[in-house]
Structures are given as C-alpha cells and as structure tokens.
N, CA, C and O of each residue as an XYZ file, in Angstrom:
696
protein
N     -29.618    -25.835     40.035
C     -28.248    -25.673     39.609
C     -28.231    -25.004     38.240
O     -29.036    -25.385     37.390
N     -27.100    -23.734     37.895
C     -27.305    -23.622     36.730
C     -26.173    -23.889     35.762
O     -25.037    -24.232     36.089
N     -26.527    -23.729     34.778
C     -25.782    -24.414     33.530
C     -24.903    -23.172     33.102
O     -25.510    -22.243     32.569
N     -23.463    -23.051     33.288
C     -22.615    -22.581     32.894
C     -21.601    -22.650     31.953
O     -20.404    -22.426     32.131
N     -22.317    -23.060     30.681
C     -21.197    -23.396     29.905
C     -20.065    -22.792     29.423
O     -18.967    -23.284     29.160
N     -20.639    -21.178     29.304
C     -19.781    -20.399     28.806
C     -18.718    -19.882     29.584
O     -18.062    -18.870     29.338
N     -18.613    -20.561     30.423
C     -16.732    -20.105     31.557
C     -16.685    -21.285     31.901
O     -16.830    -21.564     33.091
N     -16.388    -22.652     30.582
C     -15.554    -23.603     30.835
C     -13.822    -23.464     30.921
O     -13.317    -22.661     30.136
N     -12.823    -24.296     31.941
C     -11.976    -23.689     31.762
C     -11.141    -24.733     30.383
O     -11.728    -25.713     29.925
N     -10.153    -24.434     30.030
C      -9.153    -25.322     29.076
C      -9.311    -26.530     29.641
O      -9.747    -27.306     28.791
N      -9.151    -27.072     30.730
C      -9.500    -28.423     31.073
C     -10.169    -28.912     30.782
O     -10.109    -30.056     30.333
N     -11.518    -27.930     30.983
C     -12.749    -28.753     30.949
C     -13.045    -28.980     29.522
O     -13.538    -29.901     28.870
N     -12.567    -27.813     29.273
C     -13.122    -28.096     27.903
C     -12.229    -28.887     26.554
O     -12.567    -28.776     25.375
N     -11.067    -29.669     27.033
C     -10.187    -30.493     26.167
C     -11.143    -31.939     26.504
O     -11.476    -32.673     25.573
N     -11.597    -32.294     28.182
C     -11.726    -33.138     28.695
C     -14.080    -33.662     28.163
O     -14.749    -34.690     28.274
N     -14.437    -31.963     27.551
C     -15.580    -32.338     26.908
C     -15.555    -32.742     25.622
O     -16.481    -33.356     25.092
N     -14.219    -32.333     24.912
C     -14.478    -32.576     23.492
C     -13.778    -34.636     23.316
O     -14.002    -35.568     22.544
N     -13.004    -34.433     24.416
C     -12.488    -36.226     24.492
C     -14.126    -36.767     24.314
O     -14.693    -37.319     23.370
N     -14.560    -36.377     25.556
C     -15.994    -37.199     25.974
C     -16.701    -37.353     24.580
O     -16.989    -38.466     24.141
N     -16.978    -36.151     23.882
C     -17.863    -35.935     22.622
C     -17.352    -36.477     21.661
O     -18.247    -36.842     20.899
N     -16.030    -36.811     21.159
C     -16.319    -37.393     20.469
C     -15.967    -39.070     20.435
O     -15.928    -39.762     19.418
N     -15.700    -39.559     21.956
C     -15.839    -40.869     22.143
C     -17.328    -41.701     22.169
O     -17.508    -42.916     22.252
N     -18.836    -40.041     22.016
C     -19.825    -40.533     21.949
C     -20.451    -41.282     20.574
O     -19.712    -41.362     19.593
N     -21.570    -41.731     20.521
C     -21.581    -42.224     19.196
C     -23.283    -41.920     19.307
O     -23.798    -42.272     20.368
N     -24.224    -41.255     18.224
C     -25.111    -40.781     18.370
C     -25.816    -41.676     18.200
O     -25.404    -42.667     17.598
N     -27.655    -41.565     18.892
C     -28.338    -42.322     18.968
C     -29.075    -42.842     17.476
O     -28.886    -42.329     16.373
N     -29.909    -43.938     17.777
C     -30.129    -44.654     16.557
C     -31.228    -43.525     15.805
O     -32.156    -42.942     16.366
N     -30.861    -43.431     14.542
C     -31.601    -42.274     13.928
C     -31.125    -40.636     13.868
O     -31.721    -39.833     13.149
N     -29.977    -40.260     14.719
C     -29.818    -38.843     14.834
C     -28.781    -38.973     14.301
O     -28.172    -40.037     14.190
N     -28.307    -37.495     13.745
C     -26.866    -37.788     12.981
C     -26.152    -36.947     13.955
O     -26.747    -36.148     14.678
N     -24.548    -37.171     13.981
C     -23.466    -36.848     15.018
C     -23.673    -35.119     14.895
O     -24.412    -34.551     14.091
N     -23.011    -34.633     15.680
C     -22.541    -33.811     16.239
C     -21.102    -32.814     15.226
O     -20.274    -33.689     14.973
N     -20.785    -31.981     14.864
C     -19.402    -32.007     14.293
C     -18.990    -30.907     15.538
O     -19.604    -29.909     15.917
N     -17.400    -31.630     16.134
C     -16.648    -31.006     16.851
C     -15.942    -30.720     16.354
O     -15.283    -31.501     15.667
N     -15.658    -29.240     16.444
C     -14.703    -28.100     15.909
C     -12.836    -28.753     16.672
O     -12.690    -29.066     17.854
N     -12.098    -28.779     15.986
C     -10.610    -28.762     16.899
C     -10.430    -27.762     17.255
O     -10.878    -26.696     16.833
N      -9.570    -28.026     18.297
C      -8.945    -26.963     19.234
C      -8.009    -25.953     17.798
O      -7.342    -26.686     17.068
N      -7.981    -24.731     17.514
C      -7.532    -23.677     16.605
C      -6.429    -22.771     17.305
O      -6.877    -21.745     17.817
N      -5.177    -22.964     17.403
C      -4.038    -22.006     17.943
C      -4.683    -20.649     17.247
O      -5.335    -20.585     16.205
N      -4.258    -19.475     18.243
C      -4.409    -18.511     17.140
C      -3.136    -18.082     15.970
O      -2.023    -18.592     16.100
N      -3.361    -17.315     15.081
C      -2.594    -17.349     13.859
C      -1.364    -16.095     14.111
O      -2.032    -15.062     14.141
N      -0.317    -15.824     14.249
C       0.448    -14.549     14.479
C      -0.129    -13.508     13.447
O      -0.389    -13.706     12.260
N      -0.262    -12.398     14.151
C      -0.742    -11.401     13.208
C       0.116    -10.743     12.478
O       1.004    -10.228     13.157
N       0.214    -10.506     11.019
C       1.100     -9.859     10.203
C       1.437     -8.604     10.645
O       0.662     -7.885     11.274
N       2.875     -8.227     10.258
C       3.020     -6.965     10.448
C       2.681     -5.608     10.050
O       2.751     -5.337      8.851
N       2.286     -4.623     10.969
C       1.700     -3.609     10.441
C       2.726     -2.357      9.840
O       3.894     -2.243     10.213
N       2.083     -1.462      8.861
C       3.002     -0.648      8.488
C       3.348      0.344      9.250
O       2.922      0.158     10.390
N       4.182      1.742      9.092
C       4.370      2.107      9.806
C       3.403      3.433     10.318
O       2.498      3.697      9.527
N       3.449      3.962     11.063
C       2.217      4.783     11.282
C       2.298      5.944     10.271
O       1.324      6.620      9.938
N       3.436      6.093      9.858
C       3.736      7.848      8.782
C       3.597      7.476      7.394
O       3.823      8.323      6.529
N       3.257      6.323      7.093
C       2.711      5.551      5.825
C       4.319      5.372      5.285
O       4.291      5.215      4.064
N       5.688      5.348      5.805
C       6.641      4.708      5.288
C       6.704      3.484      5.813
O       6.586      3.198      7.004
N       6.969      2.469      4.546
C       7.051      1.101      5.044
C       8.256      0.941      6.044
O       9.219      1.702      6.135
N       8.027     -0.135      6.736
C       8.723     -0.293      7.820
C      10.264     -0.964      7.224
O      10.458     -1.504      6.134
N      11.181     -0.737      8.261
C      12.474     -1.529      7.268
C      12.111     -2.723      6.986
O      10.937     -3.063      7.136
N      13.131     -3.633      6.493
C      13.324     -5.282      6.572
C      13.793     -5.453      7.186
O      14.803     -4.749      7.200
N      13.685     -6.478      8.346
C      13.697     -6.574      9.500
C      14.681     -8.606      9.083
O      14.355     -9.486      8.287
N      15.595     -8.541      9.869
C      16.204    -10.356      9.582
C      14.568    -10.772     10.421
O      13.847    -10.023     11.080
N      14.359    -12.422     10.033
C      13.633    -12.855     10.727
C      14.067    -13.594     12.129
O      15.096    -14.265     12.223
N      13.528    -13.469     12.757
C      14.011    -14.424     14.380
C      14.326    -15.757     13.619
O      13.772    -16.129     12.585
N      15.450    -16.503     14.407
C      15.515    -17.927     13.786
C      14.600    -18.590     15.219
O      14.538    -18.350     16.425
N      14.014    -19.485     14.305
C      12.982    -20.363     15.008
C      13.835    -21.255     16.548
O      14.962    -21.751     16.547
N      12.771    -21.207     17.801
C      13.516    -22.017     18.556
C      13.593    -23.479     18.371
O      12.646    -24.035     17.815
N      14.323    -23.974     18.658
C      14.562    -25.777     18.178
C      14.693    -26.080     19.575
O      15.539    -25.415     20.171
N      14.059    -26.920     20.222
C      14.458    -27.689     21.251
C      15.280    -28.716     20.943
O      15.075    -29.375     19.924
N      16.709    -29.090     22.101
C      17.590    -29.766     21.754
C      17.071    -31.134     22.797
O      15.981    -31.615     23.106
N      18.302    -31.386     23.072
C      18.561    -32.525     24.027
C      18.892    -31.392     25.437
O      19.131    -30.185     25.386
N      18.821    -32.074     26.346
C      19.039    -31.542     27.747
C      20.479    -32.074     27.748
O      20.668    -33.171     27.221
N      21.749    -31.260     28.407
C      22.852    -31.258     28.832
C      23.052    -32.233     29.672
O      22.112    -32.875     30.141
N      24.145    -32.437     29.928
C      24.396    -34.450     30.591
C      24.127    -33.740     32.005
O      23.396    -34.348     32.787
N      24.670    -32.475     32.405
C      24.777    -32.484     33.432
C      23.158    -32.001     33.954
O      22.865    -32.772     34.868
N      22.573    -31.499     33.830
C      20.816    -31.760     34.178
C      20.187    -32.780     33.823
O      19.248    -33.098     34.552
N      20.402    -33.425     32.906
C      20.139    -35.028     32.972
C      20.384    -35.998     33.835
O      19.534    -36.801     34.222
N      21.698    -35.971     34.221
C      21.767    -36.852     35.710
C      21.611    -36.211     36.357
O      21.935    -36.785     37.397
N      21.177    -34.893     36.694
C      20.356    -34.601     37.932
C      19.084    -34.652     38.099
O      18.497    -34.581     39.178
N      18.507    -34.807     36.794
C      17.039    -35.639     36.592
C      16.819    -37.004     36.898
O      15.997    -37.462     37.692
N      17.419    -37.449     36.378
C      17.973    -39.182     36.557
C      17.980    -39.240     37.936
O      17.017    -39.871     38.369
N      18.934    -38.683     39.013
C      19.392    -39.097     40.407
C      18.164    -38.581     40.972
O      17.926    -39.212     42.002
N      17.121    -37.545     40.697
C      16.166    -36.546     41.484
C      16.683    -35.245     42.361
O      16.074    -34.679     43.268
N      17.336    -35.092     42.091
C      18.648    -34.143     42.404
C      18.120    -32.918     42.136
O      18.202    -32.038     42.993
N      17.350    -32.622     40.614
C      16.318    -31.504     40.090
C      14.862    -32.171     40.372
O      14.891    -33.395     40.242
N      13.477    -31.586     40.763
C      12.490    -31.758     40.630
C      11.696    -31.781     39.582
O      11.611    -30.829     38.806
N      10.848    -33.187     39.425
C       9.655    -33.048     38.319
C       8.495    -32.444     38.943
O       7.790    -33.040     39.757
N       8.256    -30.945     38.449
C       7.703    -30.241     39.224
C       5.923    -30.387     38.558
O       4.929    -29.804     38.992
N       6.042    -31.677     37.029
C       4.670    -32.242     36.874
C       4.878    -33.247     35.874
O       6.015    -33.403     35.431
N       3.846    -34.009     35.428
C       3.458    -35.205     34.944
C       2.762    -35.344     34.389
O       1.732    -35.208     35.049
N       2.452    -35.687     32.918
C       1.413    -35.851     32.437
C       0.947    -37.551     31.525
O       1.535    -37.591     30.444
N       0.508    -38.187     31.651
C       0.402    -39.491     31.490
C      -1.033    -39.442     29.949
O      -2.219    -39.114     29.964
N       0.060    -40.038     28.622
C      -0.857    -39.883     27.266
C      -1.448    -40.970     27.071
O      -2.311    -41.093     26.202
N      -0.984    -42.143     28.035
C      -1.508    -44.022     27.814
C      -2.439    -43.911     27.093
O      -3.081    -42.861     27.081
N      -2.752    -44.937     26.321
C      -4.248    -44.921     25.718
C      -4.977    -43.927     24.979
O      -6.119    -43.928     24.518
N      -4.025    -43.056     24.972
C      -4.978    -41.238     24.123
C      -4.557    -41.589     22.176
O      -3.481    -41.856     21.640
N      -5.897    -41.430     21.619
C      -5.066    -41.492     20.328
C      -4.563    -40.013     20.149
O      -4.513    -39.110     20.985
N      -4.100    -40.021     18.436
C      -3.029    -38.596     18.708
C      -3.845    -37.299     19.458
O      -3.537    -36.675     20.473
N      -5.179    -37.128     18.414
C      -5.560    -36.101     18.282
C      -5.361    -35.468     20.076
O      -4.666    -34.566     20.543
N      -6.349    -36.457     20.711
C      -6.555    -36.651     22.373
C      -5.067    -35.902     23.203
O      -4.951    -35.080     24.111
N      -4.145    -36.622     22.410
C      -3.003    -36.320     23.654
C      -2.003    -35.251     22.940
O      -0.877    -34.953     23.341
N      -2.496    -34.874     22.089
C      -1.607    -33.540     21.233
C      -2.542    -32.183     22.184
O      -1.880    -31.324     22.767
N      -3.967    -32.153     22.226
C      -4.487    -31.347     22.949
C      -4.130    -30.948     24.406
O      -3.841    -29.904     24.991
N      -4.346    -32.819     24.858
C      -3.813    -32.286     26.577
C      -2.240    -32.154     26.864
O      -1.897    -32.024     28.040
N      -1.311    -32.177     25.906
C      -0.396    -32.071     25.682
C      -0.118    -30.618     26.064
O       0.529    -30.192     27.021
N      -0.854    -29.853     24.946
C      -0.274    -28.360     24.752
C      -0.890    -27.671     25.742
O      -0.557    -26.556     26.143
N      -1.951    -28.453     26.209
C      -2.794    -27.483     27.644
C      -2.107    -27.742     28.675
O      -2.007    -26.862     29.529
N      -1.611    -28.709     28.818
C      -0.593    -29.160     30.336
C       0.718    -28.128     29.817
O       1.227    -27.332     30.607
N       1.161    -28.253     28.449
C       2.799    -27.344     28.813
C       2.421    -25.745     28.892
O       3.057    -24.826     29.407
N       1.208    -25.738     28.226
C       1.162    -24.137     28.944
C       0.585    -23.719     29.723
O       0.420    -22.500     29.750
N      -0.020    -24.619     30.782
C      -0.368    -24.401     32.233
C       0.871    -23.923     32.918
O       1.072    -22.792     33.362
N       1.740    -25.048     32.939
C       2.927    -25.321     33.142
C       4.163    -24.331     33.312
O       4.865    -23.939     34.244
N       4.086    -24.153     32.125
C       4.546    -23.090     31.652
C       3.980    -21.602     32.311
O       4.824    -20.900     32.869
N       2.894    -21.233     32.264
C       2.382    -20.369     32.817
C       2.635    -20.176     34.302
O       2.807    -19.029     34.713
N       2.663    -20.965     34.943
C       2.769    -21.021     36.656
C       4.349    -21.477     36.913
O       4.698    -22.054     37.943
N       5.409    -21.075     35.639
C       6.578    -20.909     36.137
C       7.828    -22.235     36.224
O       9.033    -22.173     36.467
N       6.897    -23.438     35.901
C       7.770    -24.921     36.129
C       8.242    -24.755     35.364
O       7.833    -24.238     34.325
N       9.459    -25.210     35.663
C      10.739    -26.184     34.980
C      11.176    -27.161     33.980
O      11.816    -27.169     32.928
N      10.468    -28.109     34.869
C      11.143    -29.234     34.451
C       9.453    -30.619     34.350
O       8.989    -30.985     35.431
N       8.943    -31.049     33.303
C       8.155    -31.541     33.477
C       8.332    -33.178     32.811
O       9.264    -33.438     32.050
N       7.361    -34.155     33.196
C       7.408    -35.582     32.545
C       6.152    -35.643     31.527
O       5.009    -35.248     31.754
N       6.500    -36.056     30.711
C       5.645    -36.468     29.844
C       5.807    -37.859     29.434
O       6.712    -37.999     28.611
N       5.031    -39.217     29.854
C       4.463    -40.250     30.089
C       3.818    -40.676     28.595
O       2.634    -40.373     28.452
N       4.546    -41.416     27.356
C       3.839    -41.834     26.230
C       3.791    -43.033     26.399
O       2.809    -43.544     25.860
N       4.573    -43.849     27.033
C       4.281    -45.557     26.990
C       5.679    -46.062     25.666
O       6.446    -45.328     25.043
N       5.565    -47.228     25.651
C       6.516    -47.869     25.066
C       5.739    -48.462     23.868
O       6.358    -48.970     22.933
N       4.457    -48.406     23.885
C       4.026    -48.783     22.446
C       3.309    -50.007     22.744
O       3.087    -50.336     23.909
N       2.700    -51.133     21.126
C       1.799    -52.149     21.260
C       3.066    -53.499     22.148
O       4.286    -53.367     22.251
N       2.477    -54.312     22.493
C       3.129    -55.542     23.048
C       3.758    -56.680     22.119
O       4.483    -57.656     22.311
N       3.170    -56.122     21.083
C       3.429    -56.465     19.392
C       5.085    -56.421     19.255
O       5.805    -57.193     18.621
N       5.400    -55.443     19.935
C       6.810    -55.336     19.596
C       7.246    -54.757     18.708
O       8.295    -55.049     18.133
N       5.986    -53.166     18.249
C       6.375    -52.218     17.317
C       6.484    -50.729     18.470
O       5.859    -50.660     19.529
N       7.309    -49.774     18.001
C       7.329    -48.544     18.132
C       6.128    -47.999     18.747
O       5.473    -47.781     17.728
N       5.393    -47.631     19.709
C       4.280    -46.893     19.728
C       4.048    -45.516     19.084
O       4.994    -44.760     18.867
N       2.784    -45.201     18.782
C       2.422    -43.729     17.675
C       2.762    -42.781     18.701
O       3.502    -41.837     18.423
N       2.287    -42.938     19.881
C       3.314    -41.446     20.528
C       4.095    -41.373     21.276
O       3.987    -40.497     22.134
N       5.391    -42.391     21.284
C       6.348    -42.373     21.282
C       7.244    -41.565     20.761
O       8.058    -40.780     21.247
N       6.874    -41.983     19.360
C       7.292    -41.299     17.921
C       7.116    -40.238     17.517
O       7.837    -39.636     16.723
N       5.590    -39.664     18.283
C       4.882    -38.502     17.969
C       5.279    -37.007     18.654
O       5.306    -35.843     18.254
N       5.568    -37.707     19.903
C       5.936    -36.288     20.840
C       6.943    -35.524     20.684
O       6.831    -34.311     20.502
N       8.526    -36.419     20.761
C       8.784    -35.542     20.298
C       9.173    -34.886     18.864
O       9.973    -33.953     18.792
N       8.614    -35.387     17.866
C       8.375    -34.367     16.864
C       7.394    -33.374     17.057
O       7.584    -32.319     16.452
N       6.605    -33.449     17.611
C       5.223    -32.593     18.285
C       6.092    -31.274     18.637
O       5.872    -30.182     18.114
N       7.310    -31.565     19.782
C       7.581    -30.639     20.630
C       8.413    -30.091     20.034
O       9.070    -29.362     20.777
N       8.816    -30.072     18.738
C       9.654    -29.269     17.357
C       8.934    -28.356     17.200
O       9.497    -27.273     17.361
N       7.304    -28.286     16.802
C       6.655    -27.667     16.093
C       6.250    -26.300     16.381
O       6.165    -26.109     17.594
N       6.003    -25.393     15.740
C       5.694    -23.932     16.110
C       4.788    -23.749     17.419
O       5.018    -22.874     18.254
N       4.027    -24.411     17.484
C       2.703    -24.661     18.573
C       3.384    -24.927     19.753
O       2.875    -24.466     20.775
N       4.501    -25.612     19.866
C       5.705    -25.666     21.306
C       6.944    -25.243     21.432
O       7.676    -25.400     22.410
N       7.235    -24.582     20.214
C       8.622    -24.486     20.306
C       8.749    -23.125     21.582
O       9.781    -22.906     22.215
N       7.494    -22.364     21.733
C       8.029    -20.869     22.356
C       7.504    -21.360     23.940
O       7.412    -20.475     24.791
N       7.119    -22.977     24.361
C       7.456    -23.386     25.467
C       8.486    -24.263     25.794
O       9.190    -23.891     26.732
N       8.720    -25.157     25.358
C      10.048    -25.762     25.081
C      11.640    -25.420     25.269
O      12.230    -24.500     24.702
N      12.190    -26.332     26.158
C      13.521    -25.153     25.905
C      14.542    -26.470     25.463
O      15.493    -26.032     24.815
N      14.598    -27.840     25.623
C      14.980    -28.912     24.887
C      14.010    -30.147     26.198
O      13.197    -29.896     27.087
N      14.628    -31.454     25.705
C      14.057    -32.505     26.294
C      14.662    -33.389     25.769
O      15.195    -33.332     24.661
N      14.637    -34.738     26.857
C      15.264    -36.023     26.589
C      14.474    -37.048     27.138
O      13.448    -36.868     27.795
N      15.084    -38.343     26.793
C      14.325    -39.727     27.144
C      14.792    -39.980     28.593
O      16.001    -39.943     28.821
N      13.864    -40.248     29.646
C      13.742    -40.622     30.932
C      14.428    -41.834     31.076
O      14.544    -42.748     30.259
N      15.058    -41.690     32.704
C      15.563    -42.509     33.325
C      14.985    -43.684     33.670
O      14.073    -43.368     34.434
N      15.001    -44.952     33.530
C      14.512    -45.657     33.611
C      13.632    -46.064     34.615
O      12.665    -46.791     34.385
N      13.962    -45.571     35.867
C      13.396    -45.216     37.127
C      12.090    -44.237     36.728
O      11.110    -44.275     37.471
N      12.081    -43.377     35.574
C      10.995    -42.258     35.795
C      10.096    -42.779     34.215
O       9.269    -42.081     33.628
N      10.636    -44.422     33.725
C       9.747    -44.674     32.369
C      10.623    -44.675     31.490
O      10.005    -44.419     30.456
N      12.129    -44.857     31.145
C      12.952    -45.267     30.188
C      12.354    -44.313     28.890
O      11.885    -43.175     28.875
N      12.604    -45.353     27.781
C      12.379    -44.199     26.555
C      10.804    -44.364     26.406
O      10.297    -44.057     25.327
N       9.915    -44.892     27.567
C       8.494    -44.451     27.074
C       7.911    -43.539     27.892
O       6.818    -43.600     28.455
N       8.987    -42.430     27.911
C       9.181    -40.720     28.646
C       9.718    -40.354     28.379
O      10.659    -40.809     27.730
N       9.459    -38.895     28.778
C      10.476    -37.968     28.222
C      10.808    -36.665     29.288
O       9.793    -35.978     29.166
N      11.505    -36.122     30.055
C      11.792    -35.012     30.324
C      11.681    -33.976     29.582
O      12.410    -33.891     28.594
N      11.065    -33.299     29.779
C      11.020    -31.597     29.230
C      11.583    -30.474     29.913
O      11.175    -30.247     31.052
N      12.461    -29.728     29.401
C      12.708    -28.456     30.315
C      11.870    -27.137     29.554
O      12.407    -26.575     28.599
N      10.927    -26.829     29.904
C      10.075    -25.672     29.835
C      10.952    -24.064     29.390
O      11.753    -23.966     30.320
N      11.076    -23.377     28.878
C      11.350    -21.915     28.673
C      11.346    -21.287     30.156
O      11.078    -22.028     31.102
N      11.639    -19.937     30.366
C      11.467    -19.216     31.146
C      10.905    -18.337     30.906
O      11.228    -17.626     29.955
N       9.767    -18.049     31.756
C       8.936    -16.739     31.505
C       9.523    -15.487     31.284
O      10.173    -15.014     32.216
N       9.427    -14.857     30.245
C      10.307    -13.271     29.787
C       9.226    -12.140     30.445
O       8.023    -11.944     30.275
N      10.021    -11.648     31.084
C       9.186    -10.521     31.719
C       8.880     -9.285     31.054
O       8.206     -8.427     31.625
C-alpha cells in the first residue's frame, strides 16, 4: 500500500490535525508543533497598468449575517424547507469545531445548499452557557464566514432549540 499524504483532502486533513494534537508524545520525545489551519490573506490592490493610480474606489460594506425572516423560519420549524446538512460540534473544543465548522460551510456552500444545521449543544449541566453556544454565532459574523453566510437563527425545538442554529448559506454568484 502506498503512502499518500500529499492529496489529503480538507477532511482528512482537519480530522488529522484533531487526531495530532489529541496525541501526547512518548516518554522522552518532545511534541510535534501543528501549524493552524491559515485562510488565505486578500491580495492588495494593484495599480493600474499605464502607471496612473487607480481611482478611489468606496469600499464594499461588509456582509453581516442577520436573523432569518419569520416566514423561512417557520418553514424551517414545520420542515416545509429542507436541512439539506448537519453538522454536530458536541464535545469539540473551540479550536476543533471553528475548523470543521468552516470546512463543512464551504463544502456546503460549494455544492450549492441552502439551508444547513449546525448542532453546538446547550452547554455544561452546571447550568452555565456553553463556549460554543456563544461562540458560533459570533464566529459566523466574522470575515472568514461572512462571504458564506447569508443570516441564521436558533432552531426549533424539534431540530435542538437554542443548542442550534439554522444557517441560510449565500448563493453561488456565477
């Protein structure tokens, strides 16, 4: 069998760095350092080709995901619209479920869905807030989701109450 590391896909490779660093190195060797996952950076703008600077341009205003409209909400709620996927963060600390987070919405995203669940849980039994509860959606504000994102709300109790969330995904621009 041979060893193919170098055409791991995004899966595999969110699902090796979980593994790596849930390992803990043997007695005498020192760890491993795993690199994080690195968005790439938008590239600045270039000048213009006749060496006149380019105009000033307004900047795009940033997308904000809102709340979903009542009326696709109870059609989420009733099943009326399809959860066309699911992704379940139980047990992930942040780092863990911020990764498979952004790899599931732009799978997702990529192959055209809609409307997706995202599964954080309700938190400790303690009877505090859970961390990604709290976390997601501020997560799904951030530059890194906003250009998949198109708003989202807290699930029907039937699909996980407020320890879920509905997402409605962007539409692919052709």
């Amino acid at each position: 069998m041979s060893r193919r590391d170098d055409h791991l896909s995004d899966d595999d490779r969110i699902l090796w760095n979980l593994v790596a660093r849930s390992a803990r190195p043997l007695k005498g060797k020192t760890a491993v350092e795993i690199p994080d996952i690195v968005e790439p950076k938008p590239e600045p703008p270039r000048p213009a080709a006749n060496g006149v600077p380019a105009l000033a341009t307004k900047p795009k205003t940033p997308h904000v995901a809102h709340s979903l409209d009542d009326q696709t909400l109870h059609k989420l709620k009733k099943g009326r619209l399809p959860i066309e996927g699911r992704v379940d963060l139980h047990g992930m600390t942040q780092d863990e479920a911020y990764s498979l987070l952004l790899t599931f919405l732009n799978r997702a995203h990529a192959s055209g869905i809609r409307y997706v669940l995202i599964i954080t849980g309700k938190g400790s039994s303690s009877g505090g807030d859970g961390i990604l509860r709290r976390a997601v959606p501020a997560w799904l504000s951030t530059p890194a989701f906003r250009h998949l994102v198109s708003s989202h709300d807290h699930a029907a109790r039937n699909h996980g109450g407020s320890g879920a969330l509905y997402v409605r995904l962007r539409r692919i621009r052709p």
